[in-house]
C-alpha positions, 0 to 999 in steps of 0.5 A: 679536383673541384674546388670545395667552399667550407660549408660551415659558412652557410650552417644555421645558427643556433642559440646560445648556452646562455639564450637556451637557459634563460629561454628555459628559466623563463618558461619555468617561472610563467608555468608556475605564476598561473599554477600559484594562482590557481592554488592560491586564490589571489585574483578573481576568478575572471582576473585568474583567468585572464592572468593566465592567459596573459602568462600563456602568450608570453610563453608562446612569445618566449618559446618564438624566440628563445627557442625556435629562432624566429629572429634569426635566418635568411630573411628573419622580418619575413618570419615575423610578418608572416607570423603576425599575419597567420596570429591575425587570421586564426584570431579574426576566425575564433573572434568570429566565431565566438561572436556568432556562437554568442549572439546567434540566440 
Protein backbone atom coordinates (compact mmCIF):
# COMPACT_ATOMS: atom_id res chain seq x y z
CA UNK A 1 0.00 0.00 0.00
CA UNK A 2 1.21 3.62 -0.81
CA UNK A 3 1.68 5.87 1.78
CA UNK A 4 -1.43 8.57 1.65
CA UNK A 5 -0.55 12.32 3.16
CA UNK A 6 -3.81 13.79 4.38
CA UNK A 7 -4.79 15.97 1.98
CA UNK A 8 -6.71 18.33 4.06
CA UNK A 9 -3.24 19.85 4.73
CA UNK A 10 -3.04 21.62 1.34
CA UNK A 11 -7.00 22.71 1.08
CA UNK A 12 -7.70 26.23 0.46
CA UNK A 13 -8.79 28.19 3.14
CA UNK A 14 -11.94 29.85 3.24
CA UNK A 15 -13.10 32.93 5.23
CA UNK A 16 -15.03 32.78 8.27
CA UNK A 17 -18.55 32.92 9.35
CA UNK A 18 -17.86 35.78 10.66
CA UNK A 19 -15.45 37.47 7.68
CA UNK A 20 -18.56 36.41 5.29
CA UNK A 21 -21.12 38.27 7.38
CA UNK A 22 -19.22 41.31 8.06
CA UNK A 23 -18.30 41.35 4.06
CA UNK A 24 -22.02 41.29 3.53
CA UNK A 25 -22.97 43.64 6.10
CA UNK A 26 -20.69 45.72 4.71
CA UNK A 27 -21.58 45.52 1.08
CA UNK A 28 -25.30 46.06 2.28
CA UNK A 29 -24.43 49.58 4.04
CA UNK A 30 -22.09 51.14 0.76
CA UNK A 31 -25.26 50.03 -1.40
CA UNK A 32 -27.47 51.79 0.22
CA UNK A 33 -25.29 55.47 1.19
CA UNK A 34 -25.39 56.16 -2.62
CA UNK A 35 -29.29 55.01 -3.14
CA UNK A 36 -29.93 57.50 0.02
CA UNK A 37 -28.07 60.10 -1.58
CA UNK A 38 -29.60 60.05 -4.65
CA UNK A 39 -33.30 59.86 -3.16
CA UNK A 40 -32.33 62.46 -1.19
CA UNK A 41 -30.57 65.35 -2.68
CA UNK A 42 -27.87 66.20 0.30
CA UNK A 43 -24.89 66.87 -2.16
CA UNK A 44 -24.48 68.53 -5.24
CA UNK A 45 -24.84 66.85 -8.19
CA UNK A 46 -20.70 66.61 -8.96
CA UNK A 47 -20.48 65.93 -5.10
CA UNK A 48 -23.44 62.85 -5.42
CA UNK A 49 -21.42 61.78 -8.19
CA UNK A 50 -18.35 61.76 -6.71
CA UNK A 51 -19.78 60.13 -3.24
CA UNK A 52 -20.80 57.32 -5.33
CA UNK A 53 -18.09 56.59 -6.82
CA UNK A 54 -16.12 56.87 -3.77
CA UNK A 55 -18.75 54.33 -1.90
CA UNK A 56 -18.22 51.79 -5.59
CA UNK A 57 -14.41 51.27 -4.98
CA UNK A 58 -14.68 50.83 -1.50
CA UNK A 59 -17.25 48.05 -2.36
CA UNK A 60 -14.83 46.83 -4.94
CA UNK A 61 -12.04 46.98 -1.89
CA UNK A 62 -14.62 44.95 0.42
CA UNK A 63 -15.48 42.38 -2.16
CA UNK A 64 -11.43 41.70 -2.70
CA UNK A 65 -11.23 40.92 0.67
CA UNK A 66 -13.79 39.81 2.27
CA UNK A 67 -14.86 37.49 -0.38
CA UNK A 68 -12.62 36.63 -3.06
CA UNK A 69 -9.67 36.35 -0.70
CA UNK A 70 -6.92 38.30 -2.20
CA UNK A 71 -5.11 38.04 0.78
CA UNK A 72 -4.87 34.45 1.43
CA UNK A 73 -3.07 31.74 -1.03
CA UNK A 74 0.24 30.63 -1.69
CA UNK A 75 1.77 33.73 -2.43
CA UNK A 76 -1.07 36.40 -1.29
CA UNK A 77 1.56 40.01 -1.82
CA UNK A 78 1.68 38.41 -5.69
CA UNK A 79 -2.08 38.61 -5.71
CA UNK A 80 -2.16 42.16 -4.73
CA UNK A 81 0.88 43.60 -6.85
CA UNK A 82 -0.42 41.73 -9.86
CA UNK A 83 -3.66 43.62 -9.06
CA UNK A 84 -2.61 47.04 -8.67
CA UNK A 85 -0.60 46.63 -11.81
CA UNK A 86 -3.73 45.70 -13.90
CA UNK A 87 -5.99 48.62 -11.85
CA UNK A 88 -2.98 50.88 -13.01
CA UNK A 89 -3.09 50.07 -16.57
CA UNK A 90 -6.86 49.90 -17.46
CA UNK A 91 -6.71 53.27 -15.32
CA UNK A 92 -3.74 54.70 -17.69
CA UNK A 93 -6.28 53.51 -20.90
CA UNK A 94 -9.48 55.08 -19.66
CA UNK A 95 -7.49 58.13 -18.47
CA UNK A 96 -6.12 58.32 -22.01
CA UNK A 97 -8.67 57.93 -23.60
CA UNK A 98 -10.95 60.68 -21.75
CA UNK A 99 -8.15 62.63 -22.21
CA UNK A 100 -8.01 62.20 -26.03
CA UNK A 101 -11.83 62.23 -26.49
CA UNK A 102 -11.85 65.51 -24.25
CA UNK A 103 -9.45 67.45 -26.12
CA UNK A 104 -9.58 66.10 -29.61
CA UNK A 105 -11.74 69.33 -30.79
Amino acid sequence: MANHTNHNSHAESHGSLKSYVIGFILSIVLTIIPLVLVMNPLFSKVGTIVAIMIMAVLQFVIQLFFFMHIREGEKPRWNVQTLVLGLVIVLTIVAGSIWIMAFNV
